[in-house]
PyMOL Python script that loads the backbone (N, CA, C, O; Angstrom):
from pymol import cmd

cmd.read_pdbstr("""\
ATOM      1  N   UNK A   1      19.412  -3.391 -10.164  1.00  0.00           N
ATOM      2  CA  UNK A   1      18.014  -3.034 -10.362  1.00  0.00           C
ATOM      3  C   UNK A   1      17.048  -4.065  -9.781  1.00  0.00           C
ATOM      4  O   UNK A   1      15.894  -3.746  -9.494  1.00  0.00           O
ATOM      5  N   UNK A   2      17.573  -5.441  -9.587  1.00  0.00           N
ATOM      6  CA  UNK A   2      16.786  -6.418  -8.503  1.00  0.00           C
ATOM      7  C   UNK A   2      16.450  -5.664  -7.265  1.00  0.00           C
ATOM      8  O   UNK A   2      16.016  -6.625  -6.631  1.00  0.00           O
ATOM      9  N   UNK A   3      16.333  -4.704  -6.486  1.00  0.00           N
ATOM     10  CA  UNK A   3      15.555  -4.128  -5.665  1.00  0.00           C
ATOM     11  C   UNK A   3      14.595  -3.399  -6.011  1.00  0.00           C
ATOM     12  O   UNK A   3      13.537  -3.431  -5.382  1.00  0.00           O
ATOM     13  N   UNK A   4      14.817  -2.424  -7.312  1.00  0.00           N
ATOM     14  CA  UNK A   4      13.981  -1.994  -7.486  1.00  0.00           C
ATOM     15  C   UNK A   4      12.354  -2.295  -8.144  1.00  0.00           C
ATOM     16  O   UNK A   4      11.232  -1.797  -8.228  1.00  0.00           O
ATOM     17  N   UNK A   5      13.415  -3.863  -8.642  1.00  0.00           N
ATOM     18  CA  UNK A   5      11.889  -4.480  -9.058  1.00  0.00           C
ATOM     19  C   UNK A   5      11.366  -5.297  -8.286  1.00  0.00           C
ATOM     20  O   UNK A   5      10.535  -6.046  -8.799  1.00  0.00           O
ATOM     21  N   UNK A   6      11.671  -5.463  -6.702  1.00  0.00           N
ATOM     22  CA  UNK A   6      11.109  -5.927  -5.793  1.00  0.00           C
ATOM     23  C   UNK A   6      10.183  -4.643  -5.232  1.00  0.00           C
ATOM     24  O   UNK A   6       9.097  -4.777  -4.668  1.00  0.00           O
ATOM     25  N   UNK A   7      10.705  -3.653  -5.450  1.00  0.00           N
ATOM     26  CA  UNK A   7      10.148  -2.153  -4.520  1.00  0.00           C
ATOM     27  C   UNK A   7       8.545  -2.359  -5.019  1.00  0.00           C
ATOM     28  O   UNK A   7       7.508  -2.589  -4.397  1.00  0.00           O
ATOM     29  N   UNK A   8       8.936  -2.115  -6.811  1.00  0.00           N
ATOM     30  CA  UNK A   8       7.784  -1.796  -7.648  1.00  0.00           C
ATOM     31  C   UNK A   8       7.127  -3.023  -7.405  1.00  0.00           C
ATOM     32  O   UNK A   8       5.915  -2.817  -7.358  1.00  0.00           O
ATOM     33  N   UNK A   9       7.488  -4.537  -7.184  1.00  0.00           N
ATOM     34  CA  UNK A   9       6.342  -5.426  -7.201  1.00  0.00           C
ATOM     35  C   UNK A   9       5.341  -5.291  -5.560  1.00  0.00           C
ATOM     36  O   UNK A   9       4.216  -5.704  -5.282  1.00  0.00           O
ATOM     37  N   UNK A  10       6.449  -4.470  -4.681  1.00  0.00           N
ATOM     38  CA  UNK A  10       5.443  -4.352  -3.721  1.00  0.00           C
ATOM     39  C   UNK A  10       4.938  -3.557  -3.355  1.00  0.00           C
ATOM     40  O   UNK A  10       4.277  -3.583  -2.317  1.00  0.00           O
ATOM     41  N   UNK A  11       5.098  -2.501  -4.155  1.00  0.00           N
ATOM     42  CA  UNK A  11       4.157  -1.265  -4.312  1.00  0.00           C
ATOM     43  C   UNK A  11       2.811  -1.729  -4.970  1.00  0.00           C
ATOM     44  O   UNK A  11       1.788  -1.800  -4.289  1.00  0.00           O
ATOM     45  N   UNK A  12       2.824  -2.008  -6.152  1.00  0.00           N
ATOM     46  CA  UNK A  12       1.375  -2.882  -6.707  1.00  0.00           C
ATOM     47  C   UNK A  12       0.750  -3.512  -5.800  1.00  0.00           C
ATOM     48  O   UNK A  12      -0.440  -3.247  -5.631  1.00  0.00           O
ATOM     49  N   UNK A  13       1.286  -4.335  -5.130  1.00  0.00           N
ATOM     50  CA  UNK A  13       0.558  -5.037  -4.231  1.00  0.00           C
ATOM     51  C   UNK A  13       0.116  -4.167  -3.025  1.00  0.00           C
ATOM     52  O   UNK A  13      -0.924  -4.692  -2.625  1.00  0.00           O
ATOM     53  N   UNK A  14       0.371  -3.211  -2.339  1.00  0.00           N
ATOM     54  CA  UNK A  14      -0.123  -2.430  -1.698  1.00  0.00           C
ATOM     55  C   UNK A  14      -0.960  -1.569  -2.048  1.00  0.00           C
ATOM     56  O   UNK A  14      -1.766  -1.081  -1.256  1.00  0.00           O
ATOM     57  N   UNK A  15      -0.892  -1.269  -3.254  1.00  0.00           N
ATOM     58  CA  UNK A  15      -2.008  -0.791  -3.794  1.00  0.00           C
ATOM     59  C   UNK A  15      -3.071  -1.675  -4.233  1.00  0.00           C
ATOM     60  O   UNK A  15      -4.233  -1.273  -4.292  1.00  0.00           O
ATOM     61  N   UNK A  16      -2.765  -2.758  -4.519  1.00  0.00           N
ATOM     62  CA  UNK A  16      -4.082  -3.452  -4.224  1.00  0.00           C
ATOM     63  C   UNK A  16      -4.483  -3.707  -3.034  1.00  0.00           C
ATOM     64  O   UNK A  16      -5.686  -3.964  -3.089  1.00  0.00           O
ATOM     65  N   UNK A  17      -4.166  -3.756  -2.187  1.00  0.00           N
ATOM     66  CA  UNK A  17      -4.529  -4.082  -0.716  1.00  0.00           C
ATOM     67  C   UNK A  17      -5.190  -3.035  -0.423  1.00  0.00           C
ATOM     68  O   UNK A  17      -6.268  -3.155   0.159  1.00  0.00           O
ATOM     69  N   UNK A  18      -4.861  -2.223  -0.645  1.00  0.00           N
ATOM     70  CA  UNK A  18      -5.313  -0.515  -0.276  1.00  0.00           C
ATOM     71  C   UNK A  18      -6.839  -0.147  -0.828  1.00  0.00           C
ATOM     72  O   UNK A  18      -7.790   0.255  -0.159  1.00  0.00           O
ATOM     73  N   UNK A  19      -6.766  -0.454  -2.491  1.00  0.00           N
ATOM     74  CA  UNK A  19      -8.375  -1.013  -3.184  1.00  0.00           C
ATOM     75  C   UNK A  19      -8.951  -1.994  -2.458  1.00  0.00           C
ATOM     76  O   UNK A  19     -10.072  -1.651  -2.080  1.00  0.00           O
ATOM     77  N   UNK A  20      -8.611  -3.166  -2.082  1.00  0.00           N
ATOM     78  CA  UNK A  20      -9.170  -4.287  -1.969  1.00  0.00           C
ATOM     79  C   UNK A  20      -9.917  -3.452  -0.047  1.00  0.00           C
ATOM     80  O   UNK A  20     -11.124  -3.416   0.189  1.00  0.00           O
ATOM     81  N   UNK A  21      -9.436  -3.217   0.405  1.00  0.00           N
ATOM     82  CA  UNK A  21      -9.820  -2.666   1.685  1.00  0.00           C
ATOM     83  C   UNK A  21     -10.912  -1.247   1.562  1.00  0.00           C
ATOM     84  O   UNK A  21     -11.858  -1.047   2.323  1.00  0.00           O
ATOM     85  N   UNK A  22     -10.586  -0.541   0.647  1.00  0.00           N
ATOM     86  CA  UNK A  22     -11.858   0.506   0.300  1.00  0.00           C
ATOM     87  C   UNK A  22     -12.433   0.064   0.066  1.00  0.00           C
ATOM     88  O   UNK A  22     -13.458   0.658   0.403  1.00  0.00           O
ATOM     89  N   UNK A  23     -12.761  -1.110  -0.571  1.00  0.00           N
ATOM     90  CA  UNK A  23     -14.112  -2.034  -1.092  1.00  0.00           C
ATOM     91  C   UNK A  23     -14.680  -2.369   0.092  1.00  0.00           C
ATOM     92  O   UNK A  23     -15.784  -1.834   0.191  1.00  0.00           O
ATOM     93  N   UNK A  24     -14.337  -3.146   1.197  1.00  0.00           N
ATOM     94  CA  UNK A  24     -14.643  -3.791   1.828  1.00  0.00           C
ATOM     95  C   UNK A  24     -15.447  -2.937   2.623  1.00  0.00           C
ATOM     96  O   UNK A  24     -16.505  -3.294   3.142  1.00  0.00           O
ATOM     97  N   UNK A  25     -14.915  -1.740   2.725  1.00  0.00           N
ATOM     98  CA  UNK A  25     -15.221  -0.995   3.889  1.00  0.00           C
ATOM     99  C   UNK A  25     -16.937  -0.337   3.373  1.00  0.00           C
ATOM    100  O   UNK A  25     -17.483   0.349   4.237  1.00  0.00           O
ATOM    101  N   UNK A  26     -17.409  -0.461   2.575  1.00  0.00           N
ATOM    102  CA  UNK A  26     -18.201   0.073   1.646  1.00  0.00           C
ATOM    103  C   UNK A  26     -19.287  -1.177   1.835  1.00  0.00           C
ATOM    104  O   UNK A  26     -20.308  -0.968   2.489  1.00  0.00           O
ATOM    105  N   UNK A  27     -19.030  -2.514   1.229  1.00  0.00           N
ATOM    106  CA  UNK A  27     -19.535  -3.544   2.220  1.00  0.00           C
ATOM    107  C   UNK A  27     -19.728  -4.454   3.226  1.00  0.00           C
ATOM    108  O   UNK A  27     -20.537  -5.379   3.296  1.00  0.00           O
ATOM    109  N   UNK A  28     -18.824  -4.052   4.056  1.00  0.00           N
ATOM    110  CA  UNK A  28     -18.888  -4.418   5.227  1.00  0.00           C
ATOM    111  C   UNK A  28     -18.716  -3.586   6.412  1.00  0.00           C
ATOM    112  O   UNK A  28     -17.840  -3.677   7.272  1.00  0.00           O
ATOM    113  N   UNK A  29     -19.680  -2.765   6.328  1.00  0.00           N
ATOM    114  CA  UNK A  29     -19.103  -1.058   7.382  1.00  0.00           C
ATOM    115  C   UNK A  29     -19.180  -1.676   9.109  1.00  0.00           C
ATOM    116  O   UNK A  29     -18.809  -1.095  10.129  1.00  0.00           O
ATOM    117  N   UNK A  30     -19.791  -3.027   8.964  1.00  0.00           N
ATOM    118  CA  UNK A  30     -19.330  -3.207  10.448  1.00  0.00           C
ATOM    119  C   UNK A  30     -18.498  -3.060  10.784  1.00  0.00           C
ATOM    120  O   UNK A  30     -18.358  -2.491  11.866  1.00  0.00           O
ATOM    121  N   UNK A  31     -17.178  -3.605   9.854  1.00  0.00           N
ATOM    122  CA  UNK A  31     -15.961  -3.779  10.038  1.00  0.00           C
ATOM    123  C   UNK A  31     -15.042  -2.473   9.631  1.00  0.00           C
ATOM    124  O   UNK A  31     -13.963  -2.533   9.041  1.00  0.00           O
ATOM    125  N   UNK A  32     -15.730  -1.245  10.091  1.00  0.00           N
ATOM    126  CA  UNK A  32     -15.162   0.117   9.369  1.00  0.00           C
ATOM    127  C   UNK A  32     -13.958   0.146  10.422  1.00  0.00           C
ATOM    128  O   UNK A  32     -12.873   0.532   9.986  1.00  0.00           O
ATOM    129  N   UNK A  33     -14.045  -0.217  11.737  1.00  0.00           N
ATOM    130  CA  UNK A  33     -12.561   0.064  12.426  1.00  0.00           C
ATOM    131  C   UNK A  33     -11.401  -0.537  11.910  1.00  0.00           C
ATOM    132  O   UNK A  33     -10.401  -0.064  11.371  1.00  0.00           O
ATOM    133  N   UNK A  34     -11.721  -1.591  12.169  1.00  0.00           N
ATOM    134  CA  UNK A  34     -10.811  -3.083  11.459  1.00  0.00           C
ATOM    135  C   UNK A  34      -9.915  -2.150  10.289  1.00  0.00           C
ATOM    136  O   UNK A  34      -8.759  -1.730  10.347  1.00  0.00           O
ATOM    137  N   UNK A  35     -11.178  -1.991   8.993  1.00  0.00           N
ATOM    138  CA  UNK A  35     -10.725  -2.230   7.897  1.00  0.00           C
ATOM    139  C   UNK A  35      -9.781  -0.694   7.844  1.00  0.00           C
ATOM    140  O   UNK A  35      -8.682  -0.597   7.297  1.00  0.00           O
ATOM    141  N   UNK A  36     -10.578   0.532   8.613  1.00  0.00           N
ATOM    142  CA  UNK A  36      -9.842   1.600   8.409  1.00  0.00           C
ATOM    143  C   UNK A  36      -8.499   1.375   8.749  1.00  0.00           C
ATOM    144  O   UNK A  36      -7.512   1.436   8.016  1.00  0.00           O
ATOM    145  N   UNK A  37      -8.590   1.053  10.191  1.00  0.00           N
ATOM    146  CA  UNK A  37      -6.643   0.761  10.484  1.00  0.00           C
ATOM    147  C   UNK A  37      -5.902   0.003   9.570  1.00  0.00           C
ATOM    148  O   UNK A  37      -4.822   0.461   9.197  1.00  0.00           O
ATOM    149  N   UNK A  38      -6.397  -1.372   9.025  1.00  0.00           N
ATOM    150  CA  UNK A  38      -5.886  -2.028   7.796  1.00  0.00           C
ATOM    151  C   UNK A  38      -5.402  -0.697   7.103  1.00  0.00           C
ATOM    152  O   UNK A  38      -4.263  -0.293   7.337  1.00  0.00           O
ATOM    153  N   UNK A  39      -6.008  -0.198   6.490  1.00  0.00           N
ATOM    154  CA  UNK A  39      -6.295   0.968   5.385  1.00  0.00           C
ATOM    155  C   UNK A  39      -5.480   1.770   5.774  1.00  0.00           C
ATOM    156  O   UNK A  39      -4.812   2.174   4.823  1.00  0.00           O
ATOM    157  N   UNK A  40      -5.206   2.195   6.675  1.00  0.00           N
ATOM    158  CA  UNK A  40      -4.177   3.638   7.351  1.00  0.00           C
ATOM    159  C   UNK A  40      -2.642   2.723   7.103  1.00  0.00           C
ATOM    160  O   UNK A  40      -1.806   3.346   6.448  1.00  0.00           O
ATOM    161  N   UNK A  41      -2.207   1.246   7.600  1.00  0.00           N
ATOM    162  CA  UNK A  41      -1.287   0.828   7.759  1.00  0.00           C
ATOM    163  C   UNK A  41      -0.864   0.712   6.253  1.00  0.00           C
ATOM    164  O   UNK A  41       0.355   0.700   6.084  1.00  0.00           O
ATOM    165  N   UNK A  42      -1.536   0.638   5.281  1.00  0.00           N
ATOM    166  CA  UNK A  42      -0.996   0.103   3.835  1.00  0.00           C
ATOM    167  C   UNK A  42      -0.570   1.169   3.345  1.00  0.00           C
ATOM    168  O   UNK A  42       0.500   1.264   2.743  1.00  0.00           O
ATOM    169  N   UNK A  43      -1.637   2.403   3.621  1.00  0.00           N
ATOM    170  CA  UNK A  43      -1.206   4.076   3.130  1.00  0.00           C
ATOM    171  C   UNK A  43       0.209   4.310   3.546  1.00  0.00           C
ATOM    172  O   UNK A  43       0.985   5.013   2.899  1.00  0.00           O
ATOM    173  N   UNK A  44       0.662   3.385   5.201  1.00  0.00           N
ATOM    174  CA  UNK A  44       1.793   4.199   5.514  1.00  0.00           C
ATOM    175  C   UNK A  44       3.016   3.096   4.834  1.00  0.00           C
ATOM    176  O   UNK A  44       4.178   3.463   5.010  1.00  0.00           O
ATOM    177  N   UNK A  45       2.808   1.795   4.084  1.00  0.00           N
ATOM    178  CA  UNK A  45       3.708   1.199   3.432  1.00  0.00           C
ATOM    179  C   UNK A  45       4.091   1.721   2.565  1.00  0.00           C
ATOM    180  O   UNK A  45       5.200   2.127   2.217  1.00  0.00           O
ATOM    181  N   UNK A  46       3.043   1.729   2.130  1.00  0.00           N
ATOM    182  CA  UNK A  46       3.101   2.576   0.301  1.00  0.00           C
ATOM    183  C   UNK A  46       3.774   4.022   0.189  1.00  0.00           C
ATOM    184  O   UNK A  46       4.086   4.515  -0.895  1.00  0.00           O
ATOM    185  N   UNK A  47       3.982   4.703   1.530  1.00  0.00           N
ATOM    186  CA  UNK A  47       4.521   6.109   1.477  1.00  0.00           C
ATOM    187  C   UNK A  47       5.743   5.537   1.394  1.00  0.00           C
ATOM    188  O   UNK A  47       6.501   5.853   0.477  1.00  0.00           O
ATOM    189  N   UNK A  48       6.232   4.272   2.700  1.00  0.00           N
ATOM    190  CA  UNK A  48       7.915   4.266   2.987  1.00  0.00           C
ATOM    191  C   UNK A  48       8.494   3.425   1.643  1.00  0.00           C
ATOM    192  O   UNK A  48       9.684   3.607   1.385  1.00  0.00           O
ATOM    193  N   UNK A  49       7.605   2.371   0.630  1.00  0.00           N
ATOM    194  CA  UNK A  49       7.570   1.844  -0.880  1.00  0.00           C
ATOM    195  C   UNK A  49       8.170   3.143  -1.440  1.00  0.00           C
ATOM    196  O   UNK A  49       9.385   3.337  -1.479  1.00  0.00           O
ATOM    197  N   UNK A  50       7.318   3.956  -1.839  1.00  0.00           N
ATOM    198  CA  UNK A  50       7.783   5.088  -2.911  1.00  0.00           C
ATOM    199  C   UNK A  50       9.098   5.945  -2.429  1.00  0.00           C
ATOM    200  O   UNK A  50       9.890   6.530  -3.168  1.00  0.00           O
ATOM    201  N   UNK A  51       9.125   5.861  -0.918  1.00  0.00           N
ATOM    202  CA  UNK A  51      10.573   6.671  -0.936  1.00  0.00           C
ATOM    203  C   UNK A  51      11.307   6.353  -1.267  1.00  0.00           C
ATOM    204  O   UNK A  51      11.949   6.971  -2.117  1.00  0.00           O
ATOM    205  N   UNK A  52      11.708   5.043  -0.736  1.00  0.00           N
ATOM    206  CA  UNK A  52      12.167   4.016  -1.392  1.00  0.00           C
ATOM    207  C   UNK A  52      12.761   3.748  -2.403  1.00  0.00           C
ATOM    208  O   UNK A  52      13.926   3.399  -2.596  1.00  0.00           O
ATOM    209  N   UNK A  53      11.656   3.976  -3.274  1.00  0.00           N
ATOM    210  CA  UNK A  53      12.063   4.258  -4.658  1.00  0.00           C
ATOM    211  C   UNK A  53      12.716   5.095  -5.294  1.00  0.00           C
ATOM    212  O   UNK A  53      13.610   4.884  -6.114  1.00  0.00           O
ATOM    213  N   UNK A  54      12.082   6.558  -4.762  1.00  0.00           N
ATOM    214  CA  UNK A  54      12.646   7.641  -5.303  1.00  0.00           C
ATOM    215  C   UNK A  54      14.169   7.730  -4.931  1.00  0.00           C
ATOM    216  O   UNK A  54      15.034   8.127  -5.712  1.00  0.00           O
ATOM    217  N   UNK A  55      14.366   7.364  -3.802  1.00  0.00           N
ATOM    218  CA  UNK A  55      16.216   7.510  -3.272  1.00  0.00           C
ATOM    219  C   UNK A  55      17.039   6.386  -4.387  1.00  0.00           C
ATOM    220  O   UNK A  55      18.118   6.554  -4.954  1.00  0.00           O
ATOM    221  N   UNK A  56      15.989   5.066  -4.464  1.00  0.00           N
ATOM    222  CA  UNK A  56      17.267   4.512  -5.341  1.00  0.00           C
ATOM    223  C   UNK A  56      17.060   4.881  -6.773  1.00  0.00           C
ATOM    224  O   UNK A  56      18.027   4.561  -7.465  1.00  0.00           O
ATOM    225  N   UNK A  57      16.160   5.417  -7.377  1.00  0.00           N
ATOM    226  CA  UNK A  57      16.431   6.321  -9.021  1.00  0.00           C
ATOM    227  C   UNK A  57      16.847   7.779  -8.608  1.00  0.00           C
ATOM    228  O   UNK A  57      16.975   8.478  -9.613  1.00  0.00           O
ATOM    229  N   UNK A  58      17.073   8.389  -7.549  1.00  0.00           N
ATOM    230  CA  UNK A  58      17.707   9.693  -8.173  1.00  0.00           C
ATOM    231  C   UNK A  58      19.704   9.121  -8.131  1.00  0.00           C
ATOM    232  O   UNK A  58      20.403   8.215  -7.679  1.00  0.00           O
ATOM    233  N   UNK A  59      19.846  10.606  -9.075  1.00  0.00           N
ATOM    234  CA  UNK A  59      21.257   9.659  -9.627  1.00  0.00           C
ATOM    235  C   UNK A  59      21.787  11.011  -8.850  1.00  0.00           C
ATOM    236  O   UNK A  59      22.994  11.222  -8.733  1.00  0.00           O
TER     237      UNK A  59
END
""", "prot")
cmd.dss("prot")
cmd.show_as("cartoon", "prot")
cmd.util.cbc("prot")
cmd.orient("prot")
């Protein structure tokens, strides 16, 4: 289960990254390219995180 509680600690953290970057983008819209691609790349961690997950809990 040591992977899976590496999965889940870096799922949290991508989801904060993911908040922490909608914020930004809200005040700092100069930086709306920047931050969107940031923002697109974490969405696509957090998808390959949860598969991730789901393959190692189904039994």
């Amino acid at each position: 289960m040591i992977d899976l509680e590496a999965l889940k600690i870096a799922l949290a953290r991508e989801n904060k990254s993911i908040e922490t970057y909608q914020k930004m983008l809200v005040d700092h819209p100069g930086l709306k390219e920047l931050l969107s691609f940031l923002l697109t790349e974490e969405e696509k961690h957090k998808v390959l995180i949860e598969k991730k997950i789901r393959e190692l809990t189904q039994y």
